[in-house]
C-alpha positions in Angstrom: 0.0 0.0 0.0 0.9 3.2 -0.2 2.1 6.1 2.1 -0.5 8.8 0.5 -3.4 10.2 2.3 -6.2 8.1 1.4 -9.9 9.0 0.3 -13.2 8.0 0.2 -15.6 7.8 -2.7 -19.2 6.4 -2.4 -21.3 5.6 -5.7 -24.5 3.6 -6.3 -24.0 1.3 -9.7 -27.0 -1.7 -10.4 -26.9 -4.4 -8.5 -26.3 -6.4 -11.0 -22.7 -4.5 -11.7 -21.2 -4.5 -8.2 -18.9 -8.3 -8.6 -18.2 -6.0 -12.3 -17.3 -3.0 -10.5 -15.2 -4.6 -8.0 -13.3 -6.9 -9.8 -12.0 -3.8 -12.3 -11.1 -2.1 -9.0 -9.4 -4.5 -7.6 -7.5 -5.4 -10.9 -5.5 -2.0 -9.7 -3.4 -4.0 -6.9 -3.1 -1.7 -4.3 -4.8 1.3 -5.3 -8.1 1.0 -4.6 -10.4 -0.7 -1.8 -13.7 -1.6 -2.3 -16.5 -3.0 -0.4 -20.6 -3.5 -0.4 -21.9 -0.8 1.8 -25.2 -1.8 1.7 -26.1 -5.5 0.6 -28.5 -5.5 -2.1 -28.7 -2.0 -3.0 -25.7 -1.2 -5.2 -23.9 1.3 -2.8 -19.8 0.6 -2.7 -17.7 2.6 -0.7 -14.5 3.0 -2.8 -11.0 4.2 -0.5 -7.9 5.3 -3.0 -4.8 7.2 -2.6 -5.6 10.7 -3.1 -3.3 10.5 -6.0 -5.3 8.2 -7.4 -8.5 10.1 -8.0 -7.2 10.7 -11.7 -7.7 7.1 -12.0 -10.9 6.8 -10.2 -12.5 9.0 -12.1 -11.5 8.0 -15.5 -12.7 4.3 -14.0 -16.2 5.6 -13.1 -16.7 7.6 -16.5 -16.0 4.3 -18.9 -18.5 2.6 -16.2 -20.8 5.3 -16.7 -20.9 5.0 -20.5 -22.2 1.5 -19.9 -24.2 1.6 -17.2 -25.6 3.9 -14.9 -23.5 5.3 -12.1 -24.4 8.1 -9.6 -21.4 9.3 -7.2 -22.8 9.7 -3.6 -19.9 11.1 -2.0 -16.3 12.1 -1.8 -14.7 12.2 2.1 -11.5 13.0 3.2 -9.4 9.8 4.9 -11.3 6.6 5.1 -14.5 7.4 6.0 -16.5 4.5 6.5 -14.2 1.6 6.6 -15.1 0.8 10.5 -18.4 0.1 8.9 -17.5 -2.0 6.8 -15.2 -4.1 9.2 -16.5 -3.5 12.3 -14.3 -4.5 14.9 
């Protein structure tokens, strides 16, 4: 991993697109982290280096041209992850 501030993005894709969406993601080893926020409703909580976010978004406009995406949310740090793995 790296040593960079990270961020938080939050976007709602289909349901039906999240293994999709997470398998791209994770195709960047070590550069992005997703999870499922919400099981069954298509929210993922996406953490990235902040100098990643070029990256991110180019990733989230080619999904967006083949299905829909909506960005929730972009937070400072990693917002959300003791959600996600609570301890």
């Amino acid at each position: 991993m790296t040593s960079a501030p990270w961020q938080t993005c939050r976007i709602l894709v289909p349901r039906e697109q999240i293994a999709y969406v997470v398998a791209i993601f994770e195709g960047y080893e070590n550069e992005f982290l997703v999870r499922t926020e919400t099981r069954g409703l298509g929210v993922l909580r996406i953490w990235y280096p902040e100098g990643n976010r070029g990256t991110l978004d180019a990733v989230i406009r080619e999904f967006s041209s083949e299905f829909d995406v909506q960005v929730l949310e972009f937070a400072a740090g990693m917002a959300g992850l003791d959600e996600v793995y609570p301890e």
